[in-house]
MIVO-117862 format. One line per 10 residues: number of its first residue (from 1); for each residue z negated, x, y of C-alpha. Coordinates in nm, 2 decimals, padded with zeros to 4 digits. Last residue first. Layout:
// residues N
NUM = Z:X:Y | ...
//
This chain:
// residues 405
405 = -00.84:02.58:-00.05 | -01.00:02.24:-00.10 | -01.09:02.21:00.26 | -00.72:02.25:00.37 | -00.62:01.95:00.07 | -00.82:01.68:00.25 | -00.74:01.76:00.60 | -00.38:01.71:00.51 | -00.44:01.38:00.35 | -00.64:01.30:00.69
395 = -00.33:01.39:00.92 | -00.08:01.21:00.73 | -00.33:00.89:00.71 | -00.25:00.96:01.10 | 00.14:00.96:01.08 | 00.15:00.67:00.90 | -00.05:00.47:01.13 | 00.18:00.59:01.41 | 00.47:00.50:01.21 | 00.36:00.15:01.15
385 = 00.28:00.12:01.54 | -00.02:00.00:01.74 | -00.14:-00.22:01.97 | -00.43:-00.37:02.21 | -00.30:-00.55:02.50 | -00.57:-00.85:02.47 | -00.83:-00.63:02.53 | -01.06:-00.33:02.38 | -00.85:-00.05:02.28 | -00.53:00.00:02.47
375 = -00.38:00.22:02.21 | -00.38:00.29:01.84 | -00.26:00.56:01.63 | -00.59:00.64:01.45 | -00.68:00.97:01.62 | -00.95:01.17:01.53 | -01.31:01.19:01.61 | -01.59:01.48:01.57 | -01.87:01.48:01.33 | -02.15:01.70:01.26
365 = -02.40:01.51:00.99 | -02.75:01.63:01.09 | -02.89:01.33:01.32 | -02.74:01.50:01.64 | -02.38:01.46:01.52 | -02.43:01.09:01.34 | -02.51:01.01:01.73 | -02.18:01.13:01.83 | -02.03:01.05:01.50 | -02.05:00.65:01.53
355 = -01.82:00.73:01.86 | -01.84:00.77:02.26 | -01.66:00.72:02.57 | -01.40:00.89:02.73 | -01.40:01.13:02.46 | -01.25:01.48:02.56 | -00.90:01.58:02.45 | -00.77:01.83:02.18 | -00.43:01.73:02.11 | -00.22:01.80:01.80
345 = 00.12:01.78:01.75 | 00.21:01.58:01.43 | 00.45:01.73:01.21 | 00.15:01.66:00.91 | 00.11:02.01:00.88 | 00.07:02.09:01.26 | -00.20:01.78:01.23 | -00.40:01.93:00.97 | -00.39:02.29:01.16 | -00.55:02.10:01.45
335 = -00.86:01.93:01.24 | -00.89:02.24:01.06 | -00.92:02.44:01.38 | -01.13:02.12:01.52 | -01.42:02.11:01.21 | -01.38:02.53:01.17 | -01.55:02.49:01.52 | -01.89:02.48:01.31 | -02.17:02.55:01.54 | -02.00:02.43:01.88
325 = -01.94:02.11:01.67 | -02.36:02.03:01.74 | -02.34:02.15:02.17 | -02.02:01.90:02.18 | -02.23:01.58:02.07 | -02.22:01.44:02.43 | -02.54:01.24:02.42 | -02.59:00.88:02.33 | -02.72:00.58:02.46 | -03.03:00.63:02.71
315 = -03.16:00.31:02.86 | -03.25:00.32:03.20 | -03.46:00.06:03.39 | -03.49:-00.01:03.75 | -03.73:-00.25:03.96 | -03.57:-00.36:04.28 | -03.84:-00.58:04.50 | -04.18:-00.48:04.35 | -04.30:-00.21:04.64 | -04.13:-00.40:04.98
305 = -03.82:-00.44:05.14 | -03.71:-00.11:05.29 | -03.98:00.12:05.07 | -03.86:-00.06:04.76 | -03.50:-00.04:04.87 | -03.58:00.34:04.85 | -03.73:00.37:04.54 | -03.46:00.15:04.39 | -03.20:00.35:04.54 | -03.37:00.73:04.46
295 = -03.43:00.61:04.08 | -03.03:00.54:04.04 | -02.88:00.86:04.22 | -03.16:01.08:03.96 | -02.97:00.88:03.73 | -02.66:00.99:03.81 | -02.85:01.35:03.85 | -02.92:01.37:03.48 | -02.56:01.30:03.44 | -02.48:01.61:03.62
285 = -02.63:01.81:03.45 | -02.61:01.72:03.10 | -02.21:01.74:03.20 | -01.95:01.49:02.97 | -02.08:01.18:03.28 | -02.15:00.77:03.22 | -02.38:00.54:03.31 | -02.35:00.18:03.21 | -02.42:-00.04:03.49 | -02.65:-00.43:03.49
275 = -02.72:-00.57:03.80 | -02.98:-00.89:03.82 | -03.04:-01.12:04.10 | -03.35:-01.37:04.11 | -03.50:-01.53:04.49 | -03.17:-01.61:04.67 | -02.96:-01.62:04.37 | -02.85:-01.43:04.06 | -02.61:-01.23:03.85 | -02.42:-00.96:03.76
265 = -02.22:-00.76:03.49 | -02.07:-00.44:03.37 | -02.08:-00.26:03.65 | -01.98:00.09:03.54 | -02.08:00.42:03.72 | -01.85:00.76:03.66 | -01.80:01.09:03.50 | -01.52:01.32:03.51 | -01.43:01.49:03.22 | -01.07:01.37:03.20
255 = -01.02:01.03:03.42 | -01.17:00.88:03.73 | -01.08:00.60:03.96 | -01.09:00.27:03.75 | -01.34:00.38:03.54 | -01.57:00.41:03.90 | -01.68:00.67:04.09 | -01.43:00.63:04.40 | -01.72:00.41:04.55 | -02.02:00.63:04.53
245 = -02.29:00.42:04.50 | -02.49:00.27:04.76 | -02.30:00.02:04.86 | -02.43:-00.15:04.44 | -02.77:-00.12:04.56 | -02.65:-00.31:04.87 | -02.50:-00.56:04.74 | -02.79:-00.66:04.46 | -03.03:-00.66:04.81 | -02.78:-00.93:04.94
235 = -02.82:-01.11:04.58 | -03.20:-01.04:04.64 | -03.21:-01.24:04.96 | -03.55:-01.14:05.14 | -03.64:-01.38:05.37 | -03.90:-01.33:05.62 | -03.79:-01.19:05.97 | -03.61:-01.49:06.03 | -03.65:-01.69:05.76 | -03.75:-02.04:05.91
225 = -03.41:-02.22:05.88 | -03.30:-02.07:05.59 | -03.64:-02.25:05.44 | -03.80:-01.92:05.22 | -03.71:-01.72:04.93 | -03.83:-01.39:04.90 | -03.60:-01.16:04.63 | -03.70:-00.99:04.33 | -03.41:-00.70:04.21 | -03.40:-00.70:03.83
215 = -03.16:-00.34:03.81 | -03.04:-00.23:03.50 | -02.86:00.12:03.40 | -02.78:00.18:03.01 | -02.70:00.53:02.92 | -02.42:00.76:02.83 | -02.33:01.12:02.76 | -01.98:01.14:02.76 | -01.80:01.30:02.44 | -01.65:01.62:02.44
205 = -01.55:01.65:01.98 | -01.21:01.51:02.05 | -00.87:01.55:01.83 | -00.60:01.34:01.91 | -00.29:01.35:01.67 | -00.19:01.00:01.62 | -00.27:00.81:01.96 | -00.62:00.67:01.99 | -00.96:00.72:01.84 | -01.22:00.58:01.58
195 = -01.13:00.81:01.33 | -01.48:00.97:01.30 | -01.46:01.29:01.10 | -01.74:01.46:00.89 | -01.98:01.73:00.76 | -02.17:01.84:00.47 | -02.14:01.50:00.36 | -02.40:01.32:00.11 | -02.38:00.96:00.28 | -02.72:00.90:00.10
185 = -02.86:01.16:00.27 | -02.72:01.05:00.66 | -02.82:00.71:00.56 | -02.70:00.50:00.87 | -02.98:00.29:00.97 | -02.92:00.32:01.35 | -02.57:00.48:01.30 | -02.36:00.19:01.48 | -02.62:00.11:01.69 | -02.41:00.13:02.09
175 = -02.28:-00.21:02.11 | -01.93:-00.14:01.97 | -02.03:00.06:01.66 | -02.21:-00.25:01.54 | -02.11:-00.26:01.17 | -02.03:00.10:00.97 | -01.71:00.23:00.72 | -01.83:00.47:00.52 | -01.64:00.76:00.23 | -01.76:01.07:00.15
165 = -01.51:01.27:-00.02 | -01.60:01.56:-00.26 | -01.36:01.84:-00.27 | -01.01:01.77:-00.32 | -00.69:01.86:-00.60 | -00.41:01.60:-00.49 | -00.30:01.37:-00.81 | -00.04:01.20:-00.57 | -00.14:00.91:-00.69 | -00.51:00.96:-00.63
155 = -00.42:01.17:-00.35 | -00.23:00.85:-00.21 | -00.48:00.59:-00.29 | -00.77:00.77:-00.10 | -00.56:00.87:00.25 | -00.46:00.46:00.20 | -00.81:00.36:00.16 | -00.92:00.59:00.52 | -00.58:00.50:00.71 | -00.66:00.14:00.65
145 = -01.09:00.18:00.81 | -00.94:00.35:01.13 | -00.70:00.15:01.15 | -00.97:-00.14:01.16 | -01.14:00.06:01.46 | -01.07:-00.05:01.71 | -00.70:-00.19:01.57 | -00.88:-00.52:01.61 | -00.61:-00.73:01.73 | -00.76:-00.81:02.07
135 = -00.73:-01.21:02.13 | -00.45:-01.45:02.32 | -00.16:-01.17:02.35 | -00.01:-01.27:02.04 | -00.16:-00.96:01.92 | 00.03:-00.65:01.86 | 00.19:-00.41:01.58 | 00.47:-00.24:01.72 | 00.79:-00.11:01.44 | 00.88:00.18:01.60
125 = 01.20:00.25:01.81 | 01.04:00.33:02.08 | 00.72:00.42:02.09 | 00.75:00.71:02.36 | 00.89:00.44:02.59 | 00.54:00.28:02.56 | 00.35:00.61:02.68 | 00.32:00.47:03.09 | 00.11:00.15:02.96 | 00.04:-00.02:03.29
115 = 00.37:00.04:03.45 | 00.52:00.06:03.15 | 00.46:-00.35:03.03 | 00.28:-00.49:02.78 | 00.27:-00.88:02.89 | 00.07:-01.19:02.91 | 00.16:-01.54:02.98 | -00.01:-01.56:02.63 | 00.34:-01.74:02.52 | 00.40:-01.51:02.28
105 = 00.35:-01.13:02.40 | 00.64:-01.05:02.64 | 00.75:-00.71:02.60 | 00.78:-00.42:02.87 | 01.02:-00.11:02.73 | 01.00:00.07:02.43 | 01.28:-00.09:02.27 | 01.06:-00.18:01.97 | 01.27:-00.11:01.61 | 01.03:-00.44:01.48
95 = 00.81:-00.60:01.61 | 00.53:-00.71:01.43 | 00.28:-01.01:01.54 | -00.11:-01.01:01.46 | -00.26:-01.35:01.47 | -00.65:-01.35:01.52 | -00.80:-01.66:01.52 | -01.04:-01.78:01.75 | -01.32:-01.63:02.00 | -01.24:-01.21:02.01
85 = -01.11:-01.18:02.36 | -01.41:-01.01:02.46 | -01.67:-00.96:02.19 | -01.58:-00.56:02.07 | -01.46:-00.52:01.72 | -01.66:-00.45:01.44 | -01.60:-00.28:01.09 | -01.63:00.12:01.20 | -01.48:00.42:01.06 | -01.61:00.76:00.88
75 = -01.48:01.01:00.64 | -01.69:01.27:00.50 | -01.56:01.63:00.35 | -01.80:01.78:00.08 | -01.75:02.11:00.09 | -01.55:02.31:-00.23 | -01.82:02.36:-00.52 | -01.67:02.10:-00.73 | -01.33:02.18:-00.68 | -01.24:02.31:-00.98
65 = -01.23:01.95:-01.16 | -01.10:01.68:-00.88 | -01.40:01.63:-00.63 | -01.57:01.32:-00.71 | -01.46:01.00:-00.43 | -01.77:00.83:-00.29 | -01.83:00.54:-00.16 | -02.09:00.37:00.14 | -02.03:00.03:00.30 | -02.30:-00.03:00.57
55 = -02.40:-00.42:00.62 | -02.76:-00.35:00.70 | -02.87:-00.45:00.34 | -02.63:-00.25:00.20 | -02.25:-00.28:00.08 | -02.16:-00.07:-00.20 | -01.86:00.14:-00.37 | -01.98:00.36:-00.69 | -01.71:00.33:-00.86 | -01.41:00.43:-00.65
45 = -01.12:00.34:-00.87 | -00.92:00.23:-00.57 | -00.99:-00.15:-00.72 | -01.35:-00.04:-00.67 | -01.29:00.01:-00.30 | -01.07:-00.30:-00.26 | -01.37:-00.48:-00.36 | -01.61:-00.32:-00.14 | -01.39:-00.35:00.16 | -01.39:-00.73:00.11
35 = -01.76:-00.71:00.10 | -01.75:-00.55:00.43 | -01.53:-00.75:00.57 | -01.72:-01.08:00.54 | -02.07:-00.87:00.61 | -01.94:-00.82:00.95 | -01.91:-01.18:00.99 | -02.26:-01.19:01.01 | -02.28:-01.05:01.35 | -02.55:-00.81:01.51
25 = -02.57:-00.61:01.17 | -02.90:-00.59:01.26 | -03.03:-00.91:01.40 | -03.15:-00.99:01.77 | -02.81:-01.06:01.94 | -02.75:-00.98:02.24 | -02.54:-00.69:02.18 | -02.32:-00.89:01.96 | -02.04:-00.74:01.72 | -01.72:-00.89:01.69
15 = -01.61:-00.91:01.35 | -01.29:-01.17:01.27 | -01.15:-01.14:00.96 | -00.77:-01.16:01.07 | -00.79:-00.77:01.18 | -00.84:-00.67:00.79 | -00.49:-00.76:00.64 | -00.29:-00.68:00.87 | -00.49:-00.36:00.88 | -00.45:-00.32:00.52
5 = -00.05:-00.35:00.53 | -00.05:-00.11:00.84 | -00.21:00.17:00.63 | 00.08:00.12:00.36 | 00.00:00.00:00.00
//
């Protein structure tokens, strides 16, 4: 079976995780894919597959006979997709030897164009896998999870001599607790890849290091008519903290290694308002001063309008996971020679944003990301290609054979 075959097959169970949500795994349809992974995983001839309690799928592959003592190579992707667009049925659409130009996506009213997707001529003549333009299509990370069981199939097949491969495929990855009862022992890597990332080819061990920024600002609520001198409006105090912040240090306006403040969301009235940022920056340094930025507003609107007004709390996320792969670069030289073996050309690019193996990285289990073939993760304009999907199990498969040398 192809890699696109599974994911057609995987993106119409719908996961979204829920970060408000009080359960772990946040969603019960994660457990819906993961058994269905399970069974394809013992139809792959890998015996020992398993879903747990927290709805992570574990399997290993036993190194062929001589290998025994080569490493043990882990692979890693994740089950859910983000919320947004994520409320009915998924319907992925194909289309075939794409023009590479803009392209109409059902009658979404929607459209992939080139001016907001500059590498779509590069995709032409592909077959595209997208949406109809009315939900994401789930190739975060669901790719991911297809290239894994095809890599396995074809060196079964294929009869490729390999090491032991350690095989896991995690719930909750998009609200930040992917790897919070991840079993780092029972896993049984020495080391592992994420592919959790985008074009065929990318190879990324600089992640951000992230938190969790949210302001509960307490306003004074009073007649309009007699609060002169008196009212305090906390959605005008919500404006300000939000003045305060650099304004070009957005998503929107920064890119590479450069860090930046999110608003994900707001709310409130004359008396209640709440602001809620995720914090992002690759330097220790200088996202320790972000927040620095963040503790100086609220203790200076607190001066302004009284002790009690803005109250601030940070919630670290993850940390950039580049300081663990420093130790063992023999992770990206493999990683790149893979690719150069697989005619694809690789590309070492920070993470703007993070993976399952950030975390997995500081619990033991070094991990960088590779590419999956996808693009515009996280919205209706997610898609991907056959080839690109093809060209990524490549990768893996190579991967597989340079750590049994």
């Amino acid at each position: 079976m192809k890699a696109y075959e599974r994911l057609l097959n995987y993106v119409v169970v719908r996961t979204p995780s829920d970060e408000n949500s009080s359960t772990f795994p946040s969603t019960e349809q994660q457990f819906e894919l993961a058994r269905l992974l399970v069974q394809e995983m013992l139809e792959l001839g890998i015996e020992d597959a398993r879903v747990d309690d927290y709805c992570y799928v574990y399997g290993t592959v036993p190194a062929t006979p001589g290998c025994e003592d080569k490493p043990k190579i882990g692979f890693i992707a994740h089950m859910d997709t983000v919320s947004d667009y994520c409320d009915h049925d998924i319907t992925p659409v194909l289309h075939e030897n794409y023009d590479g130009g803009d392209l109409v996506l059902g009658t979404s009213g929607r459209s992939l164009t080139v001016k907001d997707f500059p590498h779509l001529p590069q995709l032409k003549g592909r077959t595209l896998i997208t949406s109809d333009g009315t939900t994401v299509l789930g190739v975060d990370d669901k790719a991911g999870i297809a290239e894994i069981l095809t890599m396995v199939e074809r060196i079964k097949a294929e009869n490729i001599p390999h090491g032991k491969i350690c095989i896991a495929f995690t719930p909750d990855e998009e609200i930040g607790t992917g790897t919070t009862y991840f079993n780092v022992e029972e896993f049984g890597a020495d080391f592992g890849y994420t592919l959790d990332g985008d074009g065929e080819g990318e190879i990324q061990y600089e992640n951000f290091n992230a938190c969790k920024a949210d302001f509960e600002i307490t306003g004074f609520g009073v007649h309009p008519g007699a609060s002169k001198d008196v009212m305090i409006n906390a959605c005008l105090v919500a404006m300000e903290i939000n003045d305060m912040l650099p304004g070009c240090e957005t998503p929107r306006g920064t890119e590479e290694y450069e860090g930046f403040y999110h608003l994900t969301g707001m709310s409130g009235d004359v008396t209640k308002a709440e602001l809620h940022y995720i914090v992002r920056d690759h330097s220790k340094t200088m996202f320790e001063a972000r927040k620095s930025t963040l503790r100086l507003i609220e203790k200076d609107l607190n001066e302004k309008w009284g002790e009690g007004t803005v109250k601030l709390t940070i919630t670290d996320q993850y940390q950039n996971m580049a300081e663990i792969i420093a130790t063992c670069m023999h992770l990206i030289e493999n990683a790149k020679t893979a690719c150069e073996n697989a005619g694809v050309e690789p590309q070492v690019l920070p993470i703007r944003g993070g993976t399952d193996g950030c975390q997995l990285s500081f619990k033991g289990l070094p991990c960088p990301n590779l590419g999956t073939g996808g693009h515009a993760y996280h919205g209706p304009f997610e898609h991907t290609t056959v080839e690109g999907m093809d060209k990524a199990t490549d990768v893996i498969v190579e991967l597989v054979k340079l750590y049994a040398q």
